[in-house]
KOLFIPA-397016 format. One line per field, with one value per residue (C-alpha): residue number from 1; residue in one letter; z, x, y. Coordinates in pm, 1 decimal. Layout:
<rs>
kevo <- (NUM;...) .
voti <- (A;...) .
Z <- (Z;...) .
X <- (X;...) .
Y <- (Y;...) .
</rs>
This chain:
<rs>
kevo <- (1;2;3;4;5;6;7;8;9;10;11;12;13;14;15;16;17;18;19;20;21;22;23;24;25;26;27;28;29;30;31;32;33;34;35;36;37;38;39;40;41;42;43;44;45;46;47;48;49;50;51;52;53;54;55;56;57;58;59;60;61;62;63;64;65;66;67;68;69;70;71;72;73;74;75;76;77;78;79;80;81;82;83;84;85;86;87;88;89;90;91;92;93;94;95;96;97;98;99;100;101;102;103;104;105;106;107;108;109;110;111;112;113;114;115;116;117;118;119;120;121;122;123;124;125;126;127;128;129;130;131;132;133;134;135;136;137;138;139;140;141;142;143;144;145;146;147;148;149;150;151;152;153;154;155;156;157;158;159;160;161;162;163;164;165;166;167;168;169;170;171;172;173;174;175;176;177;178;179;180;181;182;183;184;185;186;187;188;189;190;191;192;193;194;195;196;197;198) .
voti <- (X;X;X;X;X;X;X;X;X;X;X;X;X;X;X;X;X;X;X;X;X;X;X;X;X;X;X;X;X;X;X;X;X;X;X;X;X;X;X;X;X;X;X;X;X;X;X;X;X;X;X;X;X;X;X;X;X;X;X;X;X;X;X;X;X;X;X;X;X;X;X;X;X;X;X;X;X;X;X;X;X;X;X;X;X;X;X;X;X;X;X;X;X;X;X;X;X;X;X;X;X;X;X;X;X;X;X;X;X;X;X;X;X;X;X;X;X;X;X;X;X;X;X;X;X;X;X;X;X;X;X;X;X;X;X;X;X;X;X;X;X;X;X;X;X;X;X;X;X;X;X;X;X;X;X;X;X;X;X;X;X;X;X;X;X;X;X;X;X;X;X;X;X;X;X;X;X;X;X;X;X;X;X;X;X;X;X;X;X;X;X;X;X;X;X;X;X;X) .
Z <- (0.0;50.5;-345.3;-410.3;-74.5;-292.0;-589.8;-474.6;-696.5;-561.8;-888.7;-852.2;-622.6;-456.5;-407.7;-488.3;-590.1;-487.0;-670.3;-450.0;-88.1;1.1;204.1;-5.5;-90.7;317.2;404.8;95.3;235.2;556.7;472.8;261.9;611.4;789.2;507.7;538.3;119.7;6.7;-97.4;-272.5;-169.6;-424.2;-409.8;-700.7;-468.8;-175.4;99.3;171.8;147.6;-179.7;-275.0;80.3;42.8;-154.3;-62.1;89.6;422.9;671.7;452.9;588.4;477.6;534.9;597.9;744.4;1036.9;881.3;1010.9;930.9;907.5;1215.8;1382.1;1411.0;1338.9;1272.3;1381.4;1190.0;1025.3;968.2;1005.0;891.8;629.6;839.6;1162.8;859.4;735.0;1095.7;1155.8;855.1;943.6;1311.6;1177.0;885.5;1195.0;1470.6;1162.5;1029.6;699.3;400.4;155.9;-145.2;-228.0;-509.5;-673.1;-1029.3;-1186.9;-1556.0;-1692.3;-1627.2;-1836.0;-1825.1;-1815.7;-1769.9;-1494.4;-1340.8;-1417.8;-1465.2;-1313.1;-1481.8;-1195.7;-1201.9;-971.1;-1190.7;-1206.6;-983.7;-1092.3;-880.8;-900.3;-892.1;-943.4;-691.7;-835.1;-574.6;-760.1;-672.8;-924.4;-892.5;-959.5;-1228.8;-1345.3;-1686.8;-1889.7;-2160.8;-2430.5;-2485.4;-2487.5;-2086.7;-1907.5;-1795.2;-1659.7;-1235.3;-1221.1;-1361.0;-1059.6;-1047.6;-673.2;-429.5;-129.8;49.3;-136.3;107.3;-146.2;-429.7;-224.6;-472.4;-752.8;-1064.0;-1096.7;-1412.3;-1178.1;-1481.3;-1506.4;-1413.4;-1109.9;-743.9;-749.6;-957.7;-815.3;-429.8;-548.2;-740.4;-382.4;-160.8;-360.5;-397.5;-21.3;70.2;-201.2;33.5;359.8;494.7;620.4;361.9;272.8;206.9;644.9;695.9;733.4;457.5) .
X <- (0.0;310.6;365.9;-67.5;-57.2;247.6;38.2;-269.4;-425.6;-743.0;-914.0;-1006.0;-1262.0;-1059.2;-707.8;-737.2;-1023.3;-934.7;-1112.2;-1143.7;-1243.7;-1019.5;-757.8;-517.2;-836.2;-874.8;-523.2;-544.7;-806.6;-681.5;-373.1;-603.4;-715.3;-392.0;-282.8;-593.6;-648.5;-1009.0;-1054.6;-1326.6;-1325.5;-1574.7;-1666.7;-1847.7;-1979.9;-2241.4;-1992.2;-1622.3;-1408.8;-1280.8;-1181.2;-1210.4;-1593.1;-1585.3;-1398.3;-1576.5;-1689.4;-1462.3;-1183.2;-827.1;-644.0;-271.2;-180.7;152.3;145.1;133.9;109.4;-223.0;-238.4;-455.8;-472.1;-112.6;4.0;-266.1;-89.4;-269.6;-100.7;-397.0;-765.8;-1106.6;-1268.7;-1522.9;-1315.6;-1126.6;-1441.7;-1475.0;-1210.8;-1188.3;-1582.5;-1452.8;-1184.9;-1388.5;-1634.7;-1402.6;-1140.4;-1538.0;-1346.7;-1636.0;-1695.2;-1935.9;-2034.6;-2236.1;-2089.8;-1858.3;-1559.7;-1674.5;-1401.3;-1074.4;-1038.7;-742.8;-784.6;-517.7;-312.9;-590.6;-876.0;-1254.5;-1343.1;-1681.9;-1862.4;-2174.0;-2287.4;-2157.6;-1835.1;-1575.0;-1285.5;-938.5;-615.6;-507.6;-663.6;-545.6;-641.1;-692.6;-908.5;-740.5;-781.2;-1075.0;-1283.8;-1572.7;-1536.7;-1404.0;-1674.4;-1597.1;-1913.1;-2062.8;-2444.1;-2533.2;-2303.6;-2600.7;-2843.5;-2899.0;-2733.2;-2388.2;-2178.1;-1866.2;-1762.7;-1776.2;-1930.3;-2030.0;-1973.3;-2234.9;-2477.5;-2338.2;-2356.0;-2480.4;-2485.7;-2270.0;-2067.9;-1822.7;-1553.1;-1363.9;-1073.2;-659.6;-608.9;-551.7;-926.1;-1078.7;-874.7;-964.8;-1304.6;-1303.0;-1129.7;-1389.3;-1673.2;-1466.4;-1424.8;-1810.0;-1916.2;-1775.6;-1895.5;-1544.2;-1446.8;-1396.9;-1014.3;-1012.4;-1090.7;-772.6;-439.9;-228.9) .
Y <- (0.0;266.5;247.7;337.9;583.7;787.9;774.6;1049.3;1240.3;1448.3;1414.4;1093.2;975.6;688.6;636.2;273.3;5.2;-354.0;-667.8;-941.3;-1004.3;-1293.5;-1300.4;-1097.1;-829.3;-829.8;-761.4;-486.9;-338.0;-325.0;-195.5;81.1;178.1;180.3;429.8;624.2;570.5;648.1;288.4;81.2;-306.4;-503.2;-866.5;-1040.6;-1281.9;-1226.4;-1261.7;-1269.7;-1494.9;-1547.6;-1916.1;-2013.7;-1976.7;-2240.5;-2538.7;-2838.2;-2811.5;-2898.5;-2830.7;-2803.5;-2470.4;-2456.0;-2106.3;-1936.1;-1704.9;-1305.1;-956.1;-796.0;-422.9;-296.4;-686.4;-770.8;-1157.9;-1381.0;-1763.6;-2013.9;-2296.6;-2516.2;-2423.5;-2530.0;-2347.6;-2236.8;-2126.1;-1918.8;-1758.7;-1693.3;-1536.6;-1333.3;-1170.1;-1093.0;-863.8;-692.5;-603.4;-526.0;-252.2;-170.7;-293.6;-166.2;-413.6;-428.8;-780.4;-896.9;-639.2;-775.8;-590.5;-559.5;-382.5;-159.0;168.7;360.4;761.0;973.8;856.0;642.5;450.2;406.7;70.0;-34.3;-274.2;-419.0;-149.6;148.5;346.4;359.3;623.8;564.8;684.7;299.0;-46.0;-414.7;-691.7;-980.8;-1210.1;-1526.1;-1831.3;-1949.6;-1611.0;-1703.2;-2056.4;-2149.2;-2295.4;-2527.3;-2403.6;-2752.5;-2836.0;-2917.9;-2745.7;-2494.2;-2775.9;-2767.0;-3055.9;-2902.5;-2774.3;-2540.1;-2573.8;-2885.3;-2759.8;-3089.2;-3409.3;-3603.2;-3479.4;-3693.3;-3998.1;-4340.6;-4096.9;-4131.8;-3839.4;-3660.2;-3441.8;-3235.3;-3093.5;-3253.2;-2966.4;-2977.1;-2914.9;-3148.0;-3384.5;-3282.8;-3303.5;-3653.8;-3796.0;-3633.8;-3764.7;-4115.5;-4134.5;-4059.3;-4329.5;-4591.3;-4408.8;-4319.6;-3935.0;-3692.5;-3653.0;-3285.9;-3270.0;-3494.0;-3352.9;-3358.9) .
</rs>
């Protein structure tokens, strides 16, 4: 944040608009506040998180500890998805951290030395633009007939669900694969892997 806080310019409207509301689009914005920028923190989904949000329940995320701007060192090394989220919503209400959710970056214009952000929710015009949309952001689609049906998923949320059903898991990532476990695991009534340590 000291590289956007030595970047001001009073004709813009914000000092900086961050994309993204996990982890990384947290710390941003905290650091935003810390630097006392005029910030804008959007979130295309309807609540923080980011990627997080969406792993299976139960999931085990390995973190390392880090200093947050305005909390100080945050000592996780491995948490549950949900004690994350958690954790994550008790900070954004103790540093009254402002974030827009449901709200989707559309487009970035450049103008001048800034930019117009186009959202979902209108214009934003800032003197710089942080991008901290992770990878998992809006899934890729692959453009074949089907893949808009109810019964086509993007995310794994809780492979229980998918118990004696046949199932397609695509894709060769740590994801698909994750998610092609989990569902293999609960098939055979055992403890979903993605809760074990790794």
């Amino acid at each position: 944040m000291a590289t956007i806080a030595k970047r001001r310019d009073p004709k813009f409207d914000l000092d900086v608009v961050i994309v993204g509301a996990g982890p990384a689009g947290i710390a941003a914005g905290l650091g935003a506040i810390h630097a006392k920028l005029r910030y804008a923190l959007i979130e295309q989904e309807e609540s923080l998180g980011g990627s997080v949000l969406h792993y299976p329940r139960h999931k085990v995320a390995m973190t390392a500890p880090v200093d947050l701007p305005l909390v100080g060192k945050m000592r996780f090394v491995e948490v549950t998805k949900e004690k994350l989220l958690e954790f994550w919503l008790e900070i954004v209400a103790r540093t009254r951290l402002q974030i827009r959710t449901g709200v989707t970056m559309e487009r970035v214009e450049p103008v001048g030395t800034g930019f117009k952000v186009h959202t979902s929710a209108g214009v934003l015009r800032a003197r710089s633009v942080l991008l901290a949309i992770g990878r998992r952001g809006t899934p890729r689609k692959l453009g074949v007939p089907g893949e808009d049906l109810p019964k086509v998923v993007y995310r794994l949320i809780d492979p229980r669900q998918y118990r004696d059903q046949q199932v397609l898991v695509v894709g060769g990532g740590d994801s698909a694969v994750e998610a092609a476990l989990a569902c293999s695991v609960f098939a055979q009534g055992h403890a979903c892997p993605t809760a074990a340590r790794r």
